[in-house]
N, C-alpha and C positions, 0 to 999 in steps of 0.2 A: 476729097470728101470721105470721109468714117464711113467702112462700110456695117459698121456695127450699128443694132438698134436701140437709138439713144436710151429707151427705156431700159436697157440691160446694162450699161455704163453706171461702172462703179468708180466714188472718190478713191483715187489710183491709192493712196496714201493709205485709207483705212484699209485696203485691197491688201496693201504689202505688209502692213503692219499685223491683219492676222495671219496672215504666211510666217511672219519674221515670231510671232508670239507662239508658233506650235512648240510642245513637249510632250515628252513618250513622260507618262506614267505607270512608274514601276507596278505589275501587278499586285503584289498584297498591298500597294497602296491604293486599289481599287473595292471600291465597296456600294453596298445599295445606295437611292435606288437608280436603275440603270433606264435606259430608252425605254418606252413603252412601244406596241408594236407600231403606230404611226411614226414616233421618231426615229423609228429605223428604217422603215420605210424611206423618208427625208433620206435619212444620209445614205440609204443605199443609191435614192437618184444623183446625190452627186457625183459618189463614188463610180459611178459607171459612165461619168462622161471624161471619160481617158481617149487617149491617141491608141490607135487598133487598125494597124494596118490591115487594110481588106474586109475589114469589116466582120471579123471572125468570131467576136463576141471570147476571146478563150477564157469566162471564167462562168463559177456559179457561185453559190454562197450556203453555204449552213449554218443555223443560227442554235447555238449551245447554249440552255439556260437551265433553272434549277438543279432539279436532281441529275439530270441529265449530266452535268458539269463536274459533278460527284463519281456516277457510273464509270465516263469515262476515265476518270482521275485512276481509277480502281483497277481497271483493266488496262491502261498504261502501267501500271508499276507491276500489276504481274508480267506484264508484257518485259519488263526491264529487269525484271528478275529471274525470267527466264534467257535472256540474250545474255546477261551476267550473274550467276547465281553467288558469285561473291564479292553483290555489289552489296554496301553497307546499308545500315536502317536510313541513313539522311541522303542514298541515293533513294531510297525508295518512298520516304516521307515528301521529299522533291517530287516525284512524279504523281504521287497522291494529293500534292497539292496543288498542280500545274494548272488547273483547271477551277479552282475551288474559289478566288476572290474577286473577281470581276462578275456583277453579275450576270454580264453576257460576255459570250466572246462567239464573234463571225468566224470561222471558217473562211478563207476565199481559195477556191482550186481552179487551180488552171489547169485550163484544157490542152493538149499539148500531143493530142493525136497526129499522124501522118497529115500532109499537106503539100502541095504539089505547087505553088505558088508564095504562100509565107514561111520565112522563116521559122520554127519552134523559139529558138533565139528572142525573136519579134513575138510571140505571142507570150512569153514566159515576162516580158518586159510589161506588157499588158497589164497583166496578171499580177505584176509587183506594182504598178502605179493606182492599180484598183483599191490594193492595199494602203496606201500613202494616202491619197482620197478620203478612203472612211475614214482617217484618221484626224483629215482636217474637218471633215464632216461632223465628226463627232465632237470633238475641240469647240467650231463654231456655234453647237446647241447647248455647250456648259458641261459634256460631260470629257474625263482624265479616259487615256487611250494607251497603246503600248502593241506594237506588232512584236509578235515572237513567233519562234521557231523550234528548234531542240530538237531531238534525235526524233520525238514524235511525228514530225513532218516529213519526215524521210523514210521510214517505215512502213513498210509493206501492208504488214501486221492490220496497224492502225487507220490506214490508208481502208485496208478491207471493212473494218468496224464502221468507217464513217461514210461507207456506202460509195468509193471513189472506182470508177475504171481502170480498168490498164493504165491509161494514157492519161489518166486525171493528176495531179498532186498537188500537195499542198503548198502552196505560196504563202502563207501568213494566218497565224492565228492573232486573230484582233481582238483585244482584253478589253470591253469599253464599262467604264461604273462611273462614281462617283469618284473622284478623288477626296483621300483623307486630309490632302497634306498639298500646298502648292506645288509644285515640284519646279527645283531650280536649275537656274539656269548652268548651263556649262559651255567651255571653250568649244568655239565652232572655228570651222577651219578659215581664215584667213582668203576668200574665193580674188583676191589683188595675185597672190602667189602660186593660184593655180592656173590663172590665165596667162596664155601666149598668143602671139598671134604667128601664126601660118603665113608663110612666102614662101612662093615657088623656089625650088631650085635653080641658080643660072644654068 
């Protein structure tokens, strides 16, 4: 007997098929308009029903919109042109625009303080599936998505600017708008050639 509650039972099929239909949209292919604040709301309840051992909750979320997305773009590329100051105009035109075409982009930090029972390992995994989530999340309410990174996320600097702790960092900047443009499809790995199966040693 299913110990699932019939009414939560999804056609397995359409289940897989928007699994199998997600795509990372490139961010300048991102553009108005984006979630409203209920819709993101939505996706953040999905995003946050991940696997969390012990139940540690290790993330939070900051939500970057208008001017704000500008601000920081601003003080990233000074930030990058003080860590190299003969980085070129299109390193720093890059970093002024990291922020500028999506009209939102979440923030998700994980919490990655000491812990005498979980792994950091296991919580930082958290923290990258929360990320994966909104993305489906996003996807399934119609809007183009795209997790990044970049030296941004690993910076101290920046890290201080967006109000994170010590023990806080960045796990994924999530770009969510409008797509301009479908975005296609490409080679995915072959998952027949990545499985094995496991027996014991004699």
């Amino acid at each position: 007997m299913s110990r699932i509650d019939p009414d939560l039972r999804l056609d397995s099929e359409k289940a897989l098929a928007a699994l199998d239909a997600r795509r990372s949209v490139p961010a300048k292919q991102l553009t108005e308009p984006g979630p409203d604040p209920a819709q993101l709301r939505r996706m953040l309840r999905s995003a946050v029903r991940v696997p969390d051992h012990g139940k540690r909750v290790p993330f939070r979320f900051l939500s970057i919109e208008g001017e704000a997305r500008h601000a920081l773009g601003r003080r990233v590329a000074e930030r990058g042109q003080a860590l190299d100051p003969n980085a070129g105009e299109a390193a720093r035109d890059k970093d002024l625009g990291r922020f500028a075409y999506a009209p939102l982009v979440v923030v998700v930090v994980a919490q990655l303080g000491p812990d005498e029972k979980i792994p950091e390992q296991e919580r930082l995994l958290t923290a990258g599936c929360v990320c994966f989530a909104l993305l489906q999340a996003a996807q399934a309410l119609g809007y183009g998505g795209c997790w990044l990174t970049g030296w941004p996320a690993y910076d101290r600097q920046v890290a201080s600017w967006l109000g994170l702790g010590e023990h806080e960092h960045v796990a994924g900047f999530i770009h969510i708008g409008t797509p301009k443009l479908d975005p296609p499809e490409r080679d995915r790995p072959d998952p027949e050639a990545l499985l094995s199966a496991w027996t014991p040693a004699a």
